[in-house]
TORVEX-562943 format. One record per atom (N, C-alpha, C): x, y, z; residue number from 1. Coordinates in pm, whole numbers, plus 32768, in hexadecimal, padded with zeros to 4 digits. Example, Ala and Ser with C-alpha at 12.3 -4.5 7.8 and 13.67 -1.06 7.14 Angstrom:
<rs>
     u     v     w  seq
  8527  7DC7  830C    1
  84CE  7E3E  830C    1
  8528  7EB6  830C    1
  8505  7F1F  82C4    2
  8557  7F96  82CA    2
  850A  8003  8313    2
</rs>
This chain:
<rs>
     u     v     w  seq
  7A36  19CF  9D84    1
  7A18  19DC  9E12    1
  7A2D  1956  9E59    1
  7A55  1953  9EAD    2
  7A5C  18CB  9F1B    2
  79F8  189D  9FAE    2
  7966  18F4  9F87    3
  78ED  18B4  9F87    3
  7921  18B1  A06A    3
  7944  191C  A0A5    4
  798D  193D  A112    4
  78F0  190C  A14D    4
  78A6  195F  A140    5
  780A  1948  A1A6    5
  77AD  1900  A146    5
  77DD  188E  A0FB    6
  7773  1811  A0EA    6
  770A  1808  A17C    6
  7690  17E5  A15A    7
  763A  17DC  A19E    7
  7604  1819  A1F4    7
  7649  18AD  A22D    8
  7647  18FE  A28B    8
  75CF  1954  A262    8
  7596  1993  A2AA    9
  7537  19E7  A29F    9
  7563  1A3E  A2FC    9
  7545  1AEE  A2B3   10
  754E  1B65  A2E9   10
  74EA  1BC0  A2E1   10
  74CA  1BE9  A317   11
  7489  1C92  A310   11
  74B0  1CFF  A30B   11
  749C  1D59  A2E0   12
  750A  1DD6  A2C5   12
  74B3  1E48  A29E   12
  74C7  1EAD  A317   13
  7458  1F52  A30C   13
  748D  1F9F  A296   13
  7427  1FFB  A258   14
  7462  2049  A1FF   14
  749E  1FEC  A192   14
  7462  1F93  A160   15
  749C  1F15  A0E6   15
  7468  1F35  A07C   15
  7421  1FA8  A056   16
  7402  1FC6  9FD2   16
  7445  200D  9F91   16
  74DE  204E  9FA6   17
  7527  20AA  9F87   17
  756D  20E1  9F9C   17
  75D4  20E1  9F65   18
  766E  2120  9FC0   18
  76D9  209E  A007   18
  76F4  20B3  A07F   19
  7757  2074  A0B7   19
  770B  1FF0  A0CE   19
  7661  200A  A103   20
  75FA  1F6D  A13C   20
  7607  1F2C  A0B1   20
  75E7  1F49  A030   21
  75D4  1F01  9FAE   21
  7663  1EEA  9F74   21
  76D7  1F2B  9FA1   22
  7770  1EDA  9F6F   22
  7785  1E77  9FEA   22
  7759  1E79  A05D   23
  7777  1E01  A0AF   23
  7719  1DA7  A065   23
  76A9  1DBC  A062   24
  7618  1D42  A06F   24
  7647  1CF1  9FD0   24
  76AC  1D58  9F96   25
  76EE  1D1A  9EE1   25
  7738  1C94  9F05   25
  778E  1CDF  9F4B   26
  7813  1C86  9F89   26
  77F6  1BF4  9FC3   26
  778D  1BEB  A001   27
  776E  1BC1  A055   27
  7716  1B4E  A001   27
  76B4  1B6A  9FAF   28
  7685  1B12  9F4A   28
  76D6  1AA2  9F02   28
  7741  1B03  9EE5   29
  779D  1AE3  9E73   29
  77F6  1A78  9ECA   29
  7808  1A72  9F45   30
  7862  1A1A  9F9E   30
  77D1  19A8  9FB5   30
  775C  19BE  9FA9   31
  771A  1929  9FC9   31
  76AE  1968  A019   31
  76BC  19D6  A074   32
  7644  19ED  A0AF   32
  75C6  19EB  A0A0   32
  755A  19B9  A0EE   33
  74F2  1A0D  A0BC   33
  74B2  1A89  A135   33
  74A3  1AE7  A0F1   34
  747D  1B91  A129   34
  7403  1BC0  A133   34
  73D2  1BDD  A1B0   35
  7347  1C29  A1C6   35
  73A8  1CD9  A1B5   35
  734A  1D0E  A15E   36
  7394  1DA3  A170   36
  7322  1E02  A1B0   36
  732E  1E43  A204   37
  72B4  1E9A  A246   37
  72BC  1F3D  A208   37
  72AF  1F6E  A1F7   38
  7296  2016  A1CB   38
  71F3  2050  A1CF   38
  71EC  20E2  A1C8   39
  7157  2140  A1D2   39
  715F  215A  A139   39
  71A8  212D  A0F1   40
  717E  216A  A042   40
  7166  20CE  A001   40
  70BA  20D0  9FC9   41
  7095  204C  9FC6   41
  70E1  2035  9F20   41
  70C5  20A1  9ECC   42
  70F3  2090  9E40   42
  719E  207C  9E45   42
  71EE  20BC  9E94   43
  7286  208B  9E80   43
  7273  2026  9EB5   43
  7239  1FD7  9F31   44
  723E  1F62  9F62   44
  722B  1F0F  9EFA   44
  71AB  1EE9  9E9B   45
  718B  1E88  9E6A   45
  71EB  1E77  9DCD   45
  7235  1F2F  9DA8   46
  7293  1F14  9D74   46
  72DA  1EE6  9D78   46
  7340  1EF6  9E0B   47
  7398  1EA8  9E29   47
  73C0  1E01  9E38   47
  7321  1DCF  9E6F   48
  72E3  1D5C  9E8A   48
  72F1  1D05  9DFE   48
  72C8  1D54  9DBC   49
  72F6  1CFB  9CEE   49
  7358  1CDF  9CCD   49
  73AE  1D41  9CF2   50
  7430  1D12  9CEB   50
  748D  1CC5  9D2B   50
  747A  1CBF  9DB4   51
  74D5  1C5C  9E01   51
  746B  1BF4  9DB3   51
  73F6  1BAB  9DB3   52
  73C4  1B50  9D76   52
  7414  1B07  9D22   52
  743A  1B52  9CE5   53
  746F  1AE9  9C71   53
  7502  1A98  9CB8   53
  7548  1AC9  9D24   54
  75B6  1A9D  9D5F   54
  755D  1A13  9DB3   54
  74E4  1A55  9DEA   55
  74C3  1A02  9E40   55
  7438  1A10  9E5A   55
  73D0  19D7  9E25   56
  7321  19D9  9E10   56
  7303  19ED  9E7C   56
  7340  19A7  9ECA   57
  72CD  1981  9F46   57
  72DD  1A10  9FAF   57
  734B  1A6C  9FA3   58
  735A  1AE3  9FF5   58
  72C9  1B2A  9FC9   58
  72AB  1BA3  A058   59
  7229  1BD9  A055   59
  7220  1C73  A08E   59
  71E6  1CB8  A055   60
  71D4  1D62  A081   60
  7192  1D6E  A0D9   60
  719A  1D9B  A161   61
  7133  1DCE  A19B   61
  7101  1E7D  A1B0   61
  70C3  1EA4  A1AC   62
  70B9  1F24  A1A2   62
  7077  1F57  A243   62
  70BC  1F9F  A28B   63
  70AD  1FE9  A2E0   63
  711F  205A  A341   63
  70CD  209D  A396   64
  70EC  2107  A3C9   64
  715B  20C2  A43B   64
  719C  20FB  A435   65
  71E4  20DA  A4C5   65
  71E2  2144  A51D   65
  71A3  21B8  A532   66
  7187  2215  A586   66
  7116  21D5  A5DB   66
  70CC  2150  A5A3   67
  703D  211E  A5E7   67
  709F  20BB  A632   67
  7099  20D8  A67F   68
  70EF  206B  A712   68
  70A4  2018  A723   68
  7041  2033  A757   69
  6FDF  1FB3  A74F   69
  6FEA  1F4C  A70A   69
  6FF0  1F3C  A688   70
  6FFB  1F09  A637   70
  707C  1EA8  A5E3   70
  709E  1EF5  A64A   71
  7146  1EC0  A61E   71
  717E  1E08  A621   71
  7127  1DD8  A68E   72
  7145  1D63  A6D2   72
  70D7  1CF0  A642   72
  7084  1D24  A5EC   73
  7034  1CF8  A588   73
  7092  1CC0  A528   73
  70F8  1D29  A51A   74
  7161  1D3A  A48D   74
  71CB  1CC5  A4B0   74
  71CE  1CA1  A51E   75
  722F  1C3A  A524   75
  71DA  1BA4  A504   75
  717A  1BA7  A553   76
  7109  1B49  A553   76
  70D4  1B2A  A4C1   76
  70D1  1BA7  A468   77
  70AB  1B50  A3EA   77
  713E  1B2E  A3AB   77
  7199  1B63  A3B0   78
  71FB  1B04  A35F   78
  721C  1A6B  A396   78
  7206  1A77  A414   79
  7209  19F5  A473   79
  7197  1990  A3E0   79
  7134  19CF  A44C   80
  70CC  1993  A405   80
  70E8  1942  A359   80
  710B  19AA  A316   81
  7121  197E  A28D   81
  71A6  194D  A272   81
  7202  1936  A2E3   82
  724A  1901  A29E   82
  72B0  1866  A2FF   82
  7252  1890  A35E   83
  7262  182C  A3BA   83
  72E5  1838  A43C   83
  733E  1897  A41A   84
  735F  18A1  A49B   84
  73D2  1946  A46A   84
  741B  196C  A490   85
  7487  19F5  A48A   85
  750E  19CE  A4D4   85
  7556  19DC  A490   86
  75F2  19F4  A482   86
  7635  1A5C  A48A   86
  75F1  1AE9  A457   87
  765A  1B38  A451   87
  75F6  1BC0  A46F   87
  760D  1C2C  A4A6   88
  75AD  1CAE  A4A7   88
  7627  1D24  A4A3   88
  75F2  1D7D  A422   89
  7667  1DB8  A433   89
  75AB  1E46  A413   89
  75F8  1EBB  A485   90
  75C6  1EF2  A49F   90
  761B  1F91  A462   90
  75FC  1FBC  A3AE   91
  7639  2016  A390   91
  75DC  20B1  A37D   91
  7556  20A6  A385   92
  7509  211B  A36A   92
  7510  218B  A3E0   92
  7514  2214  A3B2   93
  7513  2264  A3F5   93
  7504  22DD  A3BD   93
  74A8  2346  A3FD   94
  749D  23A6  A3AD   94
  7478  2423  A400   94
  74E2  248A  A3DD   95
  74FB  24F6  A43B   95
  7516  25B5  A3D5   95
  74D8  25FC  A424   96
  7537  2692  A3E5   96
  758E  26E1  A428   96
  75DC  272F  A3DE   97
  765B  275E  A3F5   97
  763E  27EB  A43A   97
  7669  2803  A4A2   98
  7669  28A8  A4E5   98
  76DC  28BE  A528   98
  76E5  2964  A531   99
  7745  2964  A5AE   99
  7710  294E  A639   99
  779B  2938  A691  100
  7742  28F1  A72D  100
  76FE  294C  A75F  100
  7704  29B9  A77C  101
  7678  2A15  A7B2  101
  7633  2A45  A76F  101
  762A  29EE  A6CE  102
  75B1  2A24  A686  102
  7575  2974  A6AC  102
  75B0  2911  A6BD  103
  756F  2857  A6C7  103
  74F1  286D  A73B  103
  747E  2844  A6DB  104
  7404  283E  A754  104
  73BE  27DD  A74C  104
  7383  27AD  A7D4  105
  7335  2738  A80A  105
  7308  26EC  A766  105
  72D8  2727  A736  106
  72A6  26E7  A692  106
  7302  268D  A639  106
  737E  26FD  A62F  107
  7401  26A4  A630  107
  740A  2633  A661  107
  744D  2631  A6E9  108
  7460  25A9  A72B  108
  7423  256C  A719  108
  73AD  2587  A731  109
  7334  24F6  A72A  109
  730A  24A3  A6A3  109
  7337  2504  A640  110
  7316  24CB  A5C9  110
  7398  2472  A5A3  110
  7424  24C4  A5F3  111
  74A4  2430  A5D9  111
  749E  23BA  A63E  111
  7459  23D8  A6C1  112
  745B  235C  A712  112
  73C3  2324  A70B  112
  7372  2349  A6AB  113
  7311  22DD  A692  113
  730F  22B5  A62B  113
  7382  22A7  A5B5  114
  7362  227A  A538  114
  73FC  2241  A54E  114
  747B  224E  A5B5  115
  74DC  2203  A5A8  115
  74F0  21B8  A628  115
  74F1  21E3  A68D  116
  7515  21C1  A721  116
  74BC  2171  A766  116
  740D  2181  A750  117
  73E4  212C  A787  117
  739C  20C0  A750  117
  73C7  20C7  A6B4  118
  7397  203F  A684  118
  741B  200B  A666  118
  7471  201E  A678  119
  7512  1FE6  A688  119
  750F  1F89  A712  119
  74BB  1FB9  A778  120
  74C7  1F83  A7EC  120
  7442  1F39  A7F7  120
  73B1  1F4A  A7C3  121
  7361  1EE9  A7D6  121
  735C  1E8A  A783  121
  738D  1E77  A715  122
  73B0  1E10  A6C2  122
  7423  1DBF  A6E0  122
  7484  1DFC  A714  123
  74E4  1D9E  A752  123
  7488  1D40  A7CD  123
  7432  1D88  A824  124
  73F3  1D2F  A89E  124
  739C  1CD9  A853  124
  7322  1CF0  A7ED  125
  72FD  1C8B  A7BF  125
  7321  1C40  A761  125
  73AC  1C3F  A743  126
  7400  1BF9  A6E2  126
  7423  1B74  A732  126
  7459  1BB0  A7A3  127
  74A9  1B6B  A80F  127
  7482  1ACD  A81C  127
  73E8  1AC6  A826  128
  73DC  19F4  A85C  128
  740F  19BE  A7AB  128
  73D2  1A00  A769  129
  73F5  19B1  A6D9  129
  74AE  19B7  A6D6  129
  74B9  19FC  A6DF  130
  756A  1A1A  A6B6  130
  75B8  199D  A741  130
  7568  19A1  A7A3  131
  758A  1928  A80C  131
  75B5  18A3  A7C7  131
  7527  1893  A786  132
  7518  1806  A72E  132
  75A1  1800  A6D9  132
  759D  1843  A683  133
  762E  1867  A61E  133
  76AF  1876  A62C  133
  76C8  1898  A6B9  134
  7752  18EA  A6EA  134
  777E  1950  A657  134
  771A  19A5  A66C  135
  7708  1A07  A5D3  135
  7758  1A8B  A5ED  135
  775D  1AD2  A599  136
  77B4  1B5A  A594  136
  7755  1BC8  A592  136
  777D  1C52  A5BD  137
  7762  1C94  A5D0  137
  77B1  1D13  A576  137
  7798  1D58  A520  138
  77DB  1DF2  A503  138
  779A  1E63  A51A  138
  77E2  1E92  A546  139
  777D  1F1D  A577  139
  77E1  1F9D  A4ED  139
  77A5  2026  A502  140
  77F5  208C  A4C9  140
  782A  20FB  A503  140
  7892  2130  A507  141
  78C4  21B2  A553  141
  78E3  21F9  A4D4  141
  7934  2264  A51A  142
  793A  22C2  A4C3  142
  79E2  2325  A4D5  142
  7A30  2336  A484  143
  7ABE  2361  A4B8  143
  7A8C  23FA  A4D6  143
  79EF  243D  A4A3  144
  79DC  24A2  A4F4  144
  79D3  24A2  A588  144
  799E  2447  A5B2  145
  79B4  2459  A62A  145
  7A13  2437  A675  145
  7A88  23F6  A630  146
  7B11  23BD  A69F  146
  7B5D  2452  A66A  146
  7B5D  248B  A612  147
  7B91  252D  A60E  147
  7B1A  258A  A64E  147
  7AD9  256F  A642  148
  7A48  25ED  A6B9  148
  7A4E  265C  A621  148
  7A2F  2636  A5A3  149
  7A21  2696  A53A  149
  79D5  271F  A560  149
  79DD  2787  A52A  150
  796A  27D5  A549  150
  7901  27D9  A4ED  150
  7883  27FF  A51D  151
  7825  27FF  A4F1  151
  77ED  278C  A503  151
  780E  273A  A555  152
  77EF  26AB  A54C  152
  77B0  2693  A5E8  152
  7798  26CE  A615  153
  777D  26AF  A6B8  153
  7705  264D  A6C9  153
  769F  2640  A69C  154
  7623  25F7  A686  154
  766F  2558  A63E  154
  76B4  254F  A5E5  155
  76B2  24EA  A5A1  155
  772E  2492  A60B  155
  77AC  24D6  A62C  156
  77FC  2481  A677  156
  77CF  248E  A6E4  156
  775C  24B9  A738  157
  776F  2486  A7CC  157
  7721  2410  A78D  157
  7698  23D3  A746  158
  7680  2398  A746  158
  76DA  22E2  A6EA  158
  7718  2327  A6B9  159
  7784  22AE  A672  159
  77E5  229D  A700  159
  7812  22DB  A750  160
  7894  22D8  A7CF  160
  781E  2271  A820  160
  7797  22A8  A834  161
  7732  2248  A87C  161
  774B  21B6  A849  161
  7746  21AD  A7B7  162
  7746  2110  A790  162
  77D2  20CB  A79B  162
  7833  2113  A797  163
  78BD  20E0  A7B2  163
  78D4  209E  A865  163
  7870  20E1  A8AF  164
  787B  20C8  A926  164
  783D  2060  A95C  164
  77B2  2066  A92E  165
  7746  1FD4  A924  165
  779E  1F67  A8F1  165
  77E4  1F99  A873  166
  781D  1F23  A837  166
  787D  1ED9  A891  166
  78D6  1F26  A8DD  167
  791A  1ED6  A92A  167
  7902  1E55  A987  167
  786A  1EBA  A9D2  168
  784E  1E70  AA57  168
  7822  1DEF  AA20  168
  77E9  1E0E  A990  169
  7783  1D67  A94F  169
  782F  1D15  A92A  169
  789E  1D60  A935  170
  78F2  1CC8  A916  170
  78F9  1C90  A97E  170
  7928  1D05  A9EC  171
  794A  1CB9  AA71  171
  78D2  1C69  AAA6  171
  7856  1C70  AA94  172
  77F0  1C3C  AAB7  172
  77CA  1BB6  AA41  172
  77B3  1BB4  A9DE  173
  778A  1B72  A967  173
  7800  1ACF  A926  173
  7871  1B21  A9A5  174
  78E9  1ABA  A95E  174
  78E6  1A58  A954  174
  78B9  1A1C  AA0D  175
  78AE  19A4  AA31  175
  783A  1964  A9E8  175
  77FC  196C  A99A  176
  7751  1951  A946  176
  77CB  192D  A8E8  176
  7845  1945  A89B  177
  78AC  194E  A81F  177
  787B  19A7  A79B  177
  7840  1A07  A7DF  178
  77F9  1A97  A778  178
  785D  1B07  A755  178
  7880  1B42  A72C  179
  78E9  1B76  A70F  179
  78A7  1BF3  A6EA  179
  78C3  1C79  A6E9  180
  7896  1CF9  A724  180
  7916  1D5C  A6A6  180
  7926  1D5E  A64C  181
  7978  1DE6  A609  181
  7923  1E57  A5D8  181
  798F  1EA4  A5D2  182
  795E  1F3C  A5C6  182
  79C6  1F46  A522  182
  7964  1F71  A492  183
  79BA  1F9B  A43B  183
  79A9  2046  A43F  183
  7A0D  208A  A42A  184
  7A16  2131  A40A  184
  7A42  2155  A393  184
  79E9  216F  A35A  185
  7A08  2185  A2AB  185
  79F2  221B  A274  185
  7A41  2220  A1F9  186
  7A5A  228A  A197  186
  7A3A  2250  A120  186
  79C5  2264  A0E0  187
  7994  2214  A06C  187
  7965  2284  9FF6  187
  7965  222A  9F91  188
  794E  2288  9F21  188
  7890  2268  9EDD  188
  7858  2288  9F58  189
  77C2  2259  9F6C  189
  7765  2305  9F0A  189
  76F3  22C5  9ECA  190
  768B  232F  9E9E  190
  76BA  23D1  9EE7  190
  768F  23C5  9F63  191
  7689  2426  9F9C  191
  76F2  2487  9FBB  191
  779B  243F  9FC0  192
  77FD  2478  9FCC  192
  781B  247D  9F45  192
  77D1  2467  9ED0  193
  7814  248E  9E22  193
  778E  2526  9E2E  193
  7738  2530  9E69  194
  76D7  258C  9E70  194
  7742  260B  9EBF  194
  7765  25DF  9F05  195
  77AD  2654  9F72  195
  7804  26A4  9F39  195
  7859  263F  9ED2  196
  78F6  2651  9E8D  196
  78D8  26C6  9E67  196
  7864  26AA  9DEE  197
  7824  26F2  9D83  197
  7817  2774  9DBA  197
  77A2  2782  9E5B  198
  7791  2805  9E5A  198
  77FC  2875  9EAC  198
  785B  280C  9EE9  199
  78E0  282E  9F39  199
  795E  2811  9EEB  199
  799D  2825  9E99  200
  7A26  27DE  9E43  200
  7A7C  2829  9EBA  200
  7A64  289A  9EE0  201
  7B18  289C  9F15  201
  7B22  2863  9FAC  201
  7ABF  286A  9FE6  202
  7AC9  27E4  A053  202
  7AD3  2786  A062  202
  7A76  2748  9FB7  203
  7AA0  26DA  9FAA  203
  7B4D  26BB  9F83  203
  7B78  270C  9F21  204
  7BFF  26FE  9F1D  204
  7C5E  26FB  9F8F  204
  7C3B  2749  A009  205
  7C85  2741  A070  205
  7C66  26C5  A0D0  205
  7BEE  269A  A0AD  206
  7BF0  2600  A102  206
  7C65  25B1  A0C6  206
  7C46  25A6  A00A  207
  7C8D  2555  9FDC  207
  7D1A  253D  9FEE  207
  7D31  25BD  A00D  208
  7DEE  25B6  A01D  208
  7E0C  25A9  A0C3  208
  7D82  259B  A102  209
  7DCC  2572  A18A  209
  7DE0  24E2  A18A  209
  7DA6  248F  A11F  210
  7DA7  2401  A101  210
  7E51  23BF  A0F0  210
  7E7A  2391  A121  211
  7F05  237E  A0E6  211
  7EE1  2300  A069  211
  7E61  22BE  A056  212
  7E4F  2265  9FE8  212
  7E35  22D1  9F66  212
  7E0F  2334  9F7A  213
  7DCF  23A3  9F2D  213
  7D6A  2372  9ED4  213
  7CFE  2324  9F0E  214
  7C7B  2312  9EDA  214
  7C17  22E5  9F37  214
  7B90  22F2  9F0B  215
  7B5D  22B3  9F7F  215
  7B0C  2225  9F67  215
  7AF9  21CB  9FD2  216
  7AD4  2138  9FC7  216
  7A6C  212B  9F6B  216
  7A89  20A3  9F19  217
  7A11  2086  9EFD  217
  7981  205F  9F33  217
  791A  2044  9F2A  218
  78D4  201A  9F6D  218
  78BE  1F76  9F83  218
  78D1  1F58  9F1B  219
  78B9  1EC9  9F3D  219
  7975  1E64  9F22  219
  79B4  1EB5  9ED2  220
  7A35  1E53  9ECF  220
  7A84  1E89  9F57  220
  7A7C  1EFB  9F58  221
  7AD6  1F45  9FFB  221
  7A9A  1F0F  A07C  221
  7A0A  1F60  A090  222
  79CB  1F53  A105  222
  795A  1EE2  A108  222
  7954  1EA0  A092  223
  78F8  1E0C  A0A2  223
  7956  1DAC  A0CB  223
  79C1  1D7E  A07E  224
  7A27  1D41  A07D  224
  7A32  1D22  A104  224
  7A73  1DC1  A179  225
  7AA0  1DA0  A20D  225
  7A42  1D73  A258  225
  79C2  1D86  A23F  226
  7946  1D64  A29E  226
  7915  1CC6  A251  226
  793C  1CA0  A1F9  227
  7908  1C0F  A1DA  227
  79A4  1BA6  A20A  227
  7A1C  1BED  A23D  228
  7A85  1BCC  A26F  228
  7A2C  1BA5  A330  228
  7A27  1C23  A33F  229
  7A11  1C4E  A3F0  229
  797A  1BAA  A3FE  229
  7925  1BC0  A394  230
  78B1  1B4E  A381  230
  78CF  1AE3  A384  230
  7944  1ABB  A35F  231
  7979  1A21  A35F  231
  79DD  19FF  A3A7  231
  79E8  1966  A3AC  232
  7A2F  18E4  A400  232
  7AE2  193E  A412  232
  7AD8  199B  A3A5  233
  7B6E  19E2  A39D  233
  7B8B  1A1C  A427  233
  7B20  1A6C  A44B  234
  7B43  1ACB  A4F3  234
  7AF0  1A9E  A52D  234
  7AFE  1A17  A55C  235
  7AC1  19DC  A5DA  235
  7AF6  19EC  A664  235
  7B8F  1A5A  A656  236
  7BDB  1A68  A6AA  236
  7BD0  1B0D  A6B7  236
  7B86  1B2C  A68B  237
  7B74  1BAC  A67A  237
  7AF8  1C0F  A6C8  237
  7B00  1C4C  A70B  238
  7A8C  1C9A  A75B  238
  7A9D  1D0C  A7AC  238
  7A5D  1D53  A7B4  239
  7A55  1DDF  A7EC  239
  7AD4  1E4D  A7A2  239
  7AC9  1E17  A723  240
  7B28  1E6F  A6DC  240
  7AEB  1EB5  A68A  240
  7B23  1F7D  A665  241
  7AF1  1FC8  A5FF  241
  7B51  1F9A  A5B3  241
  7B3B  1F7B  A53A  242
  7B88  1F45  A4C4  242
  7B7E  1FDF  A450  242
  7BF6  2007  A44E  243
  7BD7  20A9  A3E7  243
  7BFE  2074  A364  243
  7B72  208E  A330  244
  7B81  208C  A27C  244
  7B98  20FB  A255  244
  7BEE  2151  A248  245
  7BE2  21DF  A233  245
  7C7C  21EF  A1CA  245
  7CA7  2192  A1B1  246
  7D0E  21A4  A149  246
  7D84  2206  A189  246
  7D9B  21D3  A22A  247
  7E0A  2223  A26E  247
  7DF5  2279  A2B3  247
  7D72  22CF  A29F  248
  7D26  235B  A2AF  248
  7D4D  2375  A338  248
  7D54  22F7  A399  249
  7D74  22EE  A458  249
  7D99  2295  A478  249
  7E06  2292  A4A8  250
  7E51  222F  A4B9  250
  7E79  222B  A549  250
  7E22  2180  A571  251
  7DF1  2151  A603  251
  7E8C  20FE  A61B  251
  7F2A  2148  A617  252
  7F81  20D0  A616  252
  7FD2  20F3  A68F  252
</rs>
């Protein structure tokens, strides 16, 4: 490794597993040290052992991000413990699948309060620390919603919401030298090896819409580009969706 975010400190939602725990890998392994936030205290403190050994001093925090309130705490203790923030990459989100006139109020609210508006109040109380830093920002989209998938109505209006926030914080955040990307990934995470299993021929038909014909890793695919987007590398870089999707949509 060539140690890209020596000294940098990040935070990263959803870091106990999946796509948050192959970035928060990556990210160790380049020099970081990582506050990881998640609501599952036992994968957290799992996860937490293991980046350890890349890097001791990284730390679990365990909470809700549906508690808004609270949200502006989670920045404040990694501050706190680690003395200042560099990087906030904002990947947790958690939503269910319907058709659109079966999607109800319960829906939405459960994808724009567990993705959209702690995507956006953590970016505001990120903001004076990330000042100090001229720090980075990743947010997450989704190629469901730049195709409008079906069954998906709850999950992409609220990911199309964060693609849009994301913009205004480059055009706004620039002049501070904060830098604002959006990654859109196809990963080969817990939950999509759970899906495969109980879906194979959908899953097979995702796979062959892949022109890579596999899907990302989590931490060498989709850690890799976000510990890229994290460092001195795309300091020229902002208000861009960057698609990890192994071809899947092609923004050319």
């Amino acid at each position: 490794m060539s140690n890209r975010l020596e000294g940098k400190v990040a935070l990263i939602t959803g870091g106990a597993g999946g796509i948050g725990k192959g970035m928060a890998t990556a990210f160790v392994k380049e020099g970081a040290k990582v506050a990881i936030v998640d609501l599952n205290g036992e994968l957290g403190q799992q996860a937490i052992q293991e980046l350890r050994e890349y890097q001791p001093e990284s730390i679990f925090i365990e909470a809700n991000l549906a508690e808004h309130d609270k949200l502006g705490v989670i920045i404040k203790q990694a501050v706190d413990h680690f003395g200042k923030l560099d990087i906030l990459v904002n990947n947790a989100h958690a939503s269910r699948q319907a058709p659109f006139e079966q999607t109800t109020k319960e829906m939405l609210d459960l994808s724009f309060n567990t993705g959209f508006y702690p995507t956006f109040y953590l970016m505001q109380a990120a903001l004076p620390y990330l000042k100090e830093t001229k720090g980075k920002i990743i947010n997450f989209a989704s190629g469901a919603g730049i195709n409008g998938d079906a069954t998906q109505a709850s999950y992409t209006a609220a990911k199309e919401a964060i693609r849009a926030i994301s913009r205004v914080a480059a055009n706004e955040f620039g002049p501070f030298g904060i830098n604002v990307n959006i990654i859109s990934p196809i990963a080969n995470s817990p939950g999509v090896q759970q899906w495969a299993k109980e879906h194979p021929d959908y899953y097979q038909g995702m796979l062959s819409r892949i022109p890579m014909r596999r899907l990302g890793e989590v931490e060498s695919d989709i850690g890799r580009v976000a510990v890229f987007l994290a460092s001195e590398d795309a300091n020229y870089i902002t208000g861009q969706t960057i698609m990890v999707d192994g071809g899947a949509i092609k923004l050319v």
